[in-house]
C-alpha positions in Angstrom: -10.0 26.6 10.3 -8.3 23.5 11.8 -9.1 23.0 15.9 -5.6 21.9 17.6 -5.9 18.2 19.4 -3.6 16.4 21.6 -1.5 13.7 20.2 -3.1 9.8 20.2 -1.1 7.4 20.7 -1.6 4.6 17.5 0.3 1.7 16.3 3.0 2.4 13.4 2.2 -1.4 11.9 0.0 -4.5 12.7 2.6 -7.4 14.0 1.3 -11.1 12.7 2.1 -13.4 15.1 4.4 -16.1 12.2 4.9 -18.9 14.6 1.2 -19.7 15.0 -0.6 -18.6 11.4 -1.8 -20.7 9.1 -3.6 -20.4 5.9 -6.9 -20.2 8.0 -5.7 -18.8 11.1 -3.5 -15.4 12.5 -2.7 -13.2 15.2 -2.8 -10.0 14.8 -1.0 -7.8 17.0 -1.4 -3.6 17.5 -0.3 -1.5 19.7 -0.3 1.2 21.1 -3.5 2.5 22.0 -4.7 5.4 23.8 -6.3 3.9 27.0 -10.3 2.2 25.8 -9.2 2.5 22.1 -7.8 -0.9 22.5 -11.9 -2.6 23.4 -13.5 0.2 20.5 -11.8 -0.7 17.7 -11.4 -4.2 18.3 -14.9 -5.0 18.9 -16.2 -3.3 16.1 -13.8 -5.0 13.8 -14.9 -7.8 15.3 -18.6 -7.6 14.5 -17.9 -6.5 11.2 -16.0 -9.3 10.6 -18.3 -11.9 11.9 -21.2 -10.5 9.6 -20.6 -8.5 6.9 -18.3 -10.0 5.1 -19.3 -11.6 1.8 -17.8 -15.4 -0.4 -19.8 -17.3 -2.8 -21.7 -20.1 -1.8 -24.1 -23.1 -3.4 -27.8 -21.6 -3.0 -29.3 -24.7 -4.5 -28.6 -27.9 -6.7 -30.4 -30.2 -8.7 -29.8 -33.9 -9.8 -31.8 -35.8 -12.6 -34.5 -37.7 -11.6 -34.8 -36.1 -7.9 -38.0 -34.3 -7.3 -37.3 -33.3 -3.7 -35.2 -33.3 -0.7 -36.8 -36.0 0.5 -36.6 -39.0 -1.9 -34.6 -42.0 -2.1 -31.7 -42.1 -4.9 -31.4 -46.1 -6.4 -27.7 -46.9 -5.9 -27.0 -44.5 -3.4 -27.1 -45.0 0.2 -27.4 -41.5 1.7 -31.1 -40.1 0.9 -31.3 -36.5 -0.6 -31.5 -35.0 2.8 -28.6 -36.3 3.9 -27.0 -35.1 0.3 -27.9 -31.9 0.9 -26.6 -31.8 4.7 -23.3 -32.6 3.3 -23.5 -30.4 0.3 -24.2 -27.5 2.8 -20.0 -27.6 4.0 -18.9 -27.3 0.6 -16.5 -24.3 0.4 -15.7 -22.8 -2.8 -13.3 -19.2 -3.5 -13.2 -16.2 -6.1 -12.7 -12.9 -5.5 -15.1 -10.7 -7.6 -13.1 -7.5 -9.3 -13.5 -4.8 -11.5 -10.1 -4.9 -12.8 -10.6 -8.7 -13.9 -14.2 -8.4 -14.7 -15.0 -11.1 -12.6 -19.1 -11.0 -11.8 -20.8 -11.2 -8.7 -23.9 -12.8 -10.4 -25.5 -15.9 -9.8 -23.8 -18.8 -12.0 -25.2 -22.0 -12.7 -22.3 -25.1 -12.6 -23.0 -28.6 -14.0 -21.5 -32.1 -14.6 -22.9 -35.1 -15.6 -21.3 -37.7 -13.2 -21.1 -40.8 -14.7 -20.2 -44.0 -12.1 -19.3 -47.2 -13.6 -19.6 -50.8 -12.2 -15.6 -50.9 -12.5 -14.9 -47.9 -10.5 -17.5 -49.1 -8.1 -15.8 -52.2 -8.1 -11.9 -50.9 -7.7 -13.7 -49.0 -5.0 -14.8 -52.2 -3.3 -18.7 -51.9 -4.3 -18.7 -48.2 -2.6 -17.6 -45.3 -4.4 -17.7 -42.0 -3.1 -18.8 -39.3 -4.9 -16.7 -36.2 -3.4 -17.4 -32.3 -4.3 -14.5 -32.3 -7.6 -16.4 -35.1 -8.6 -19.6 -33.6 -8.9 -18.8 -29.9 -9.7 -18.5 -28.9 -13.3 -15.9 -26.6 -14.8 -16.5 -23.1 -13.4 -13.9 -20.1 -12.3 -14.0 -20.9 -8.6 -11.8 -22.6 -6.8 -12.5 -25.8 -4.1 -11.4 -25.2 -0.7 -12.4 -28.6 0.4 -12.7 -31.0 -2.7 -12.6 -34.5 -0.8 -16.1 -33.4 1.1 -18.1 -36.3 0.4 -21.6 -35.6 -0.8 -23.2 -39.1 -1.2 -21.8 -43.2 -1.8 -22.6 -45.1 -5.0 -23.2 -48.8 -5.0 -24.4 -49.3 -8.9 -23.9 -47.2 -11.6 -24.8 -44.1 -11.4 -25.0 -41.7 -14.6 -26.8 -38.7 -13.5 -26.4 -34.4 -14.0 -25.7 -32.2 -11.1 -26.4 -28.5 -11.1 -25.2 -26.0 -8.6 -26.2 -22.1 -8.3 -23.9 -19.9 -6.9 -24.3 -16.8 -5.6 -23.0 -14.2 -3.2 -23.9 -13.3 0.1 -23.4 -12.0 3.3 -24.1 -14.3 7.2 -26.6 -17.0 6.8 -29.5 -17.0 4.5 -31.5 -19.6 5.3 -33.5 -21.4 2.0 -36.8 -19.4 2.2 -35.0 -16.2 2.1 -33.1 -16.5 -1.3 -34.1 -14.1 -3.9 -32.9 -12.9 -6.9 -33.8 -15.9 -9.7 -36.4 -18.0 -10.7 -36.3 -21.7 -9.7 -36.5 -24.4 -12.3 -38.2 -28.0 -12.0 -36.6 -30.0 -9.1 -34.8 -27.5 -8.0 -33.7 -27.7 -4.2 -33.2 -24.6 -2.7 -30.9 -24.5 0.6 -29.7 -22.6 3.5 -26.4 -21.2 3.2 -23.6 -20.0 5.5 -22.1 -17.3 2.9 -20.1 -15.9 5.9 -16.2 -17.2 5.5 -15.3 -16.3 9.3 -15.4 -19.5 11.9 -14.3 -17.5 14.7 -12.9 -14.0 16.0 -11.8 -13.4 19.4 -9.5 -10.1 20.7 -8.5 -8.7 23.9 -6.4 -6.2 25.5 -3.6 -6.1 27.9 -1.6 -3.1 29.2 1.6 -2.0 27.2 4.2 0.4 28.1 4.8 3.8 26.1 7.9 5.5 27.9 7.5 5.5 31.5 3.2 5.3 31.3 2.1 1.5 31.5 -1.5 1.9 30.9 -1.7 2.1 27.0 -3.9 -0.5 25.4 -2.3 -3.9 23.2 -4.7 -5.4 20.9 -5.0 -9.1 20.0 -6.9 -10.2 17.6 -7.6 -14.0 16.4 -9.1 -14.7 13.2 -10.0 -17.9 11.7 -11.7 -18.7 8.6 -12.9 -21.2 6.3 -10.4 -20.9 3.6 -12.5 -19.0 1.0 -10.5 -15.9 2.8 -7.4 -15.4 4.5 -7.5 -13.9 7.8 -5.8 -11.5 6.1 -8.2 -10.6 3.7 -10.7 -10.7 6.5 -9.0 -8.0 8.9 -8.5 -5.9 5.7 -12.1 -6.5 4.6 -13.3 -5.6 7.8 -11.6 -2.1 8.0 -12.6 -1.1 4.6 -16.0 -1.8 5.6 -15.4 0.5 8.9 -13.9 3.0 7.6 -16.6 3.4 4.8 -19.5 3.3 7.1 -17.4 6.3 9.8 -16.8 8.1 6.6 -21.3 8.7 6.5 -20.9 10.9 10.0 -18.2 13.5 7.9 -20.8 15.6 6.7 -21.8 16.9 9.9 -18.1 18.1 10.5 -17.9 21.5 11.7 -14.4 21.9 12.0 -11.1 20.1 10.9 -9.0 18.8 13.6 -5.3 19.2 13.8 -3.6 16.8 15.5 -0.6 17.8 18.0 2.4 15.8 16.8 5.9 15.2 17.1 8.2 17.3 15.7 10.8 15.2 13.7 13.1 16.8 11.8 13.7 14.4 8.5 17.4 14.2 9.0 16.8 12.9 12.5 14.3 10.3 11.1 16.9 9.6 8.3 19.8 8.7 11.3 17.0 6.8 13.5 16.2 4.2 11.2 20.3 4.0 9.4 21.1 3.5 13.5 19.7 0.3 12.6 20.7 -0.8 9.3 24.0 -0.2 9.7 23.8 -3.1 12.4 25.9 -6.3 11.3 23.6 -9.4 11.4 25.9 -11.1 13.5 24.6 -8.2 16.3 20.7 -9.3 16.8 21.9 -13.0 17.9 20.3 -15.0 15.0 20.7 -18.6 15.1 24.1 -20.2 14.0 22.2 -21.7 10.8 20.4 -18.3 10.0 23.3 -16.2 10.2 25.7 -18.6 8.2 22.2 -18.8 5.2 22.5 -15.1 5.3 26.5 -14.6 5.2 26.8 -17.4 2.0 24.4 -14.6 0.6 26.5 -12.1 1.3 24.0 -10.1 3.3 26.3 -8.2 6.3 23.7 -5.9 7.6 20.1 -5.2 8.6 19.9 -2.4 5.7 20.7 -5.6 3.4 18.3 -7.5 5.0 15.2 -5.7 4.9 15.0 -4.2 1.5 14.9 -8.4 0.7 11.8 -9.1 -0.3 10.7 -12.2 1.6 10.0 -14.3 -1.9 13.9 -13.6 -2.8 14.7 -15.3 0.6 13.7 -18.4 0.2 15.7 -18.5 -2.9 18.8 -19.2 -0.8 20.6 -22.2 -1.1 19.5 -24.0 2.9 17.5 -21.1 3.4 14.0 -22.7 5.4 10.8 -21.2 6.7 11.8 -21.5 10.2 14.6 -19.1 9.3 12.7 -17.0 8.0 9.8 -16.8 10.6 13.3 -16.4 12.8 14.1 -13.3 11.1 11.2 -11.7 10.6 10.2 -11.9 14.4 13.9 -10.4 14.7 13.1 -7.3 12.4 9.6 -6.9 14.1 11.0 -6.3 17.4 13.1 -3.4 15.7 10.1 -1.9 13.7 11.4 -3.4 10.3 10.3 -5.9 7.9 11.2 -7.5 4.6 10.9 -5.7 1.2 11.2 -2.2 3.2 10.4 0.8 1.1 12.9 2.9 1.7 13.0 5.7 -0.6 11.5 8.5 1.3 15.1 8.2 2.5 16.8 8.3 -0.4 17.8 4.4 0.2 16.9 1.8 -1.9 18.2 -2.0 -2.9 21.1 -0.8 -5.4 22.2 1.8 -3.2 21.9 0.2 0.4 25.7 -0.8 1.0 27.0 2.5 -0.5 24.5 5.0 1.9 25.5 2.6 5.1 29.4 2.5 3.9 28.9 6.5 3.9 26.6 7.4 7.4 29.4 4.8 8.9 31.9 7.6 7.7 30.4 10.2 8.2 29.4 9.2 11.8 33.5 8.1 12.4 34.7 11.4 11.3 31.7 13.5 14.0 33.1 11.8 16.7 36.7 12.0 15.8 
């Protein structure tokens, strides 16, 4: 037996803010919000995000012929301290998944570096010996493969060895666990954590006449071994998985109050806008002539696009395109709609609009 609830006001999508993102940073944008859902939910996806989300990271290395952290190197002018100072930014990316069979184990990368007195000298006597040059063939990609680990000044033929592992925050060296270390092994700290920053906060927003729902604004920024994308998406999984523990003491189901919406209502809502010529949401002139040498001549057209098909217009640019999809936003519509719960899809799009403009003609004649 279901008990009735009141209708919550929630957000029908998450809006990116396109003229500001990066590969490492976004705004997200939600709303609305009941009144104090906006500070709930955004602080705990913020804490979530800040430290439990989990990227690979170097847990130790070794080099030939270093016993410790604290030695001397001949031919290179940082010591092993400051080696392993620098080797402590490097940033590397893979996405563990079952369907892939990629592992979450620890892996062990090496290279033999091998510096001759010519490149030293084309260098001009100081070579420097950046992360791509010192880490071996592996399934992980760089994020930052000009970091600098250490500067050669005679030849230098050495092996490097890296261990990778997963982890969650910061793990500092003592605290690693999990394998055995080998001779001259250097174990260090290591910020597995691929968040930088994470700030949100809420302003008022308007639903109807009331002016006191809640707006929430999120800023991400990461590293690079995630996108802020992958972050905020993390981060609800992780949310969701840990609210789903409290379900076993439920008593009753809860039946929320909503709005009755009759589909063929819906249907007429969302063709109101499709049927809109693109020359009526005041694009740019160099926008709207991109989209009419396409022959795209409505809204319906435009948004069951997906976005990669876009940019395969002849003069067709990213600002246009960050143009248009802050146009659709402000509608409720994006690129590479799915439509079909309306019966409309990319093959039928001009016939279904050439037919509710008919049928629409002939109700009001």
């Amino acid at each position: 037996m279901a008990v009735k609830y009141g209708k919550f006001e929630m957000p029908k999508i998450i809006k990116l803010d396109e003229e500001t993102k990066t590969d490492t940073y976004t705004r997200f944008i939600a709303e609305p919000f009941e009144r104090g859902f906006g500070h709930t939910i955004g602080n705990a996806l913020r804490r979530i995000m800040l430290n439990s989300l989990e990227a690979p990271g170097i847990i130790s290395v070794r080099i030939e012929g270093v016993s410790h952290e604290y030695t001397a190197i001949e031919g290179v002018v940082e010591d092993m301290t400051h080696i392993v100072l620098n080797m402590k930014s490097a940033l590397l990316r893979l996405l563990p998944t079952e369907e892939e069979n990629v592992s979450k184990e620890m892996v062990v990368v090496s290279k033999t570096i091998d510096i001759t007195q010519n490149m030293i000298d084309k260098a001009n006597g100081s070579y420097y010996v950046t992360f791509k040059d010192a880490f071996g063939p592996s399934h992980f990609e760089i994020i930052n493969p000009n970091l600098r680990f250490f500067t050669v000044t005679k030849p230098f033929h050495r092996r490097i060895d890296f261990r990778i592992g997963y982890g969650r925050g910061y793990v500092p060296s003592e605290r690693h666990e999990g394998f055995e270390k080998i001779i001259d092994e250097i174990i260090i700290d290591t910020a597995f954590s691929p968040v930088r920053l994470v700030n949100y906060w809420v302003e008022n927003t308007r639903v109807g006449q009331d002016t006191d729902f809640d707006k929430l604004i999120i800023d991400v920024v990461t590293d690079g071994r995630l996108t802020p994308k992958e972050v905020l998406s993390f981060a609800t999984q992780i949310g969701i998985e840990h609210f789903m523990i409290f379900d076993s003491v439920k008593t009753h189901d809860i039946a929320f109050e909503k709005e009755e919406v009759k589909k063929n209502k819906d249907r007429d809502e969302i063709l109101s806008k499709l049927v809109l010529k693109i020359n009526e949401i005041e694009l740019s002139v160099r926008s709207t002539n991109c989209l009419s040498s396409a022959n795209i001549e409505t809204i319906g057209e435009l948004v069951v696009m997906p976005e990669s098909d876009m940019l395969k217009f002849r003069n067709f640019g990213k600002k246009s395109l960050t143009e248009i999809k802050q146009k659709l936003s402000d509608m409720g519509l994006y690129l590479g709609m799915d439509l079909g719960k309306y019966g409309i899809n990319r093959d039928n799009i001009k016939t279904v609009i050439k037919k509710y403009l008919e049928e629409t003609a002939a109700g009001e004649a």
